[in-house]
C-alpha positions in Angstrom: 0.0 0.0 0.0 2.6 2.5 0.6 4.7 1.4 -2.2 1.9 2.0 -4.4 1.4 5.4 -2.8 5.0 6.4 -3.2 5.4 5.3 -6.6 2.0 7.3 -7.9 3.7 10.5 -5.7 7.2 9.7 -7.9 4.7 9.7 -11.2 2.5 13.0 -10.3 6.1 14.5 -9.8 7.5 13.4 -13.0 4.0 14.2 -14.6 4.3 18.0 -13.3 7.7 18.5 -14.3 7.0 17.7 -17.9 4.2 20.1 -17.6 6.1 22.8 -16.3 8.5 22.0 -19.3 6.4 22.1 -21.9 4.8 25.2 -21.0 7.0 27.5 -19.2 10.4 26.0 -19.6 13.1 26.3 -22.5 11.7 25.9 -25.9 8.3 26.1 -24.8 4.8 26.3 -26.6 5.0 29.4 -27.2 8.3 30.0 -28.3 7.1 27.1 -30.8 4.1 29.1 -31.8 6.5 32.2 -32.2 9.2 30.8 -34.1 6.3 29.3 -36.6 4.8 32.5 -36.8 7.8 34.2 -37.7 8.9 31.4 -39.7 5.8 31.9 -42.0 6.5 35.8 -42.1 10.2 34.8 -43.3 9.1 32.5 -46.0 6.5 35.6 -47.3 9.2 37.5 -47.4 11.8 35.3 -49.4 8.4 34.6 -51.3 8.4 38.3 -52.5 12.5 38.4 -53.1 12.2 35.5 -55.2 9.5 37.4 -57.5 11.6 40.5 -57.5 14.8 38.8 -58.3 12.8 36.6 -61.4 11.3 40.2 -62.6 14.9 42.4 -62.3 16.6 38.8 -64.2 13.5 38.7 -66.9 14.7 42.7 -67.4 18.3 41.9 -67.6 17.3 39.2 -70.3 15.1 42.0 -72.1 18.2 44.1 -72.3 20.6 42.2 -73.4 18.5 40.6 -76.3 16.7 43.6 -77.9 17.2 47.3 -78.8 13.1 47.3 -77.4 13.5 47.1 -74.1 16.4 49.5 -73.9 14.7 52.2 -75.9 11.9 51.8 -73.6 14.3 52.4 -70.7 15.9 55.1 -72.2 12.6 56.5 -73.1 11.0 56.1 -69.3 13.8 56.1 -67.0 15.9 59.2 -69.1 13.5 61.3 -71.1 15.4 60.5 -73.9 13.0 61.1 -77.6 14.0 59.7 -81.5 15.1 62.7 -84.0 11.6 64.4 -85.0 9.7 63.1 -82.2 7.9 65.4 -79.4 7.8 64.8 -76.0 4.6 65.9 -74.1 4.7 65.8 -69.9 1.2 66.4 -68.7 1.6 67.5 -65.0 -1.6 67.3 -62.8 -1.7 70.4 -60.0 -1.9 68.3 -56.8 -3.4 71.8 -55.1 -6.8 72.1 -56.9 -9.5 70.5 -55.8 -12.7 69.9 -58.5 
């Protein structure tokens, strides 16, 4: 009877210490749920590099194959206009109000 006692105290101990563990000790539950939460926010991040880095390599590829794509970025990025061709800016007033 005693043995049976001590040996169920010896469990409830063990039992209690995992608990305390699992929830307030090192590498807890919620250091779990925080590292997942900022592993997801990493891999939306990477997510919108990778797209970025595909877009600035698909320009790279533009420019180095065709005359098009560098007109166009001479065009857009430098103001830069063909012999007999006019250039037309048409600058909204940010002050007025209709």
């Amino acid at each position: 009877m005693i043995r049976n006692w001590k040996l169920t105290l010896i469990l409830l101990g063990v039992l209690g210490y995992l608990q305390y563990s699992l929830w307030f000790g090192k590498n807890n539950v919620y250091d779990y749920q925080e590292n997942v939460h900022m592993l997801a926010s990493l891999h939306e991040k990477n997510n919108k590099l990778k797209a970025r880095n595909e877009q600035m390599f698909a320009e790279i590829n533009d420019l180095q194959r065709g005359s098009e794509a560098i007109e166009e970025r001479a065009r857009s990025h430098l103001g830069m206009v063909k012999p007999n061709e006019y250039f037309y800016r048409i600058i909204i007033d940010s002050n007025s109000h209709q």
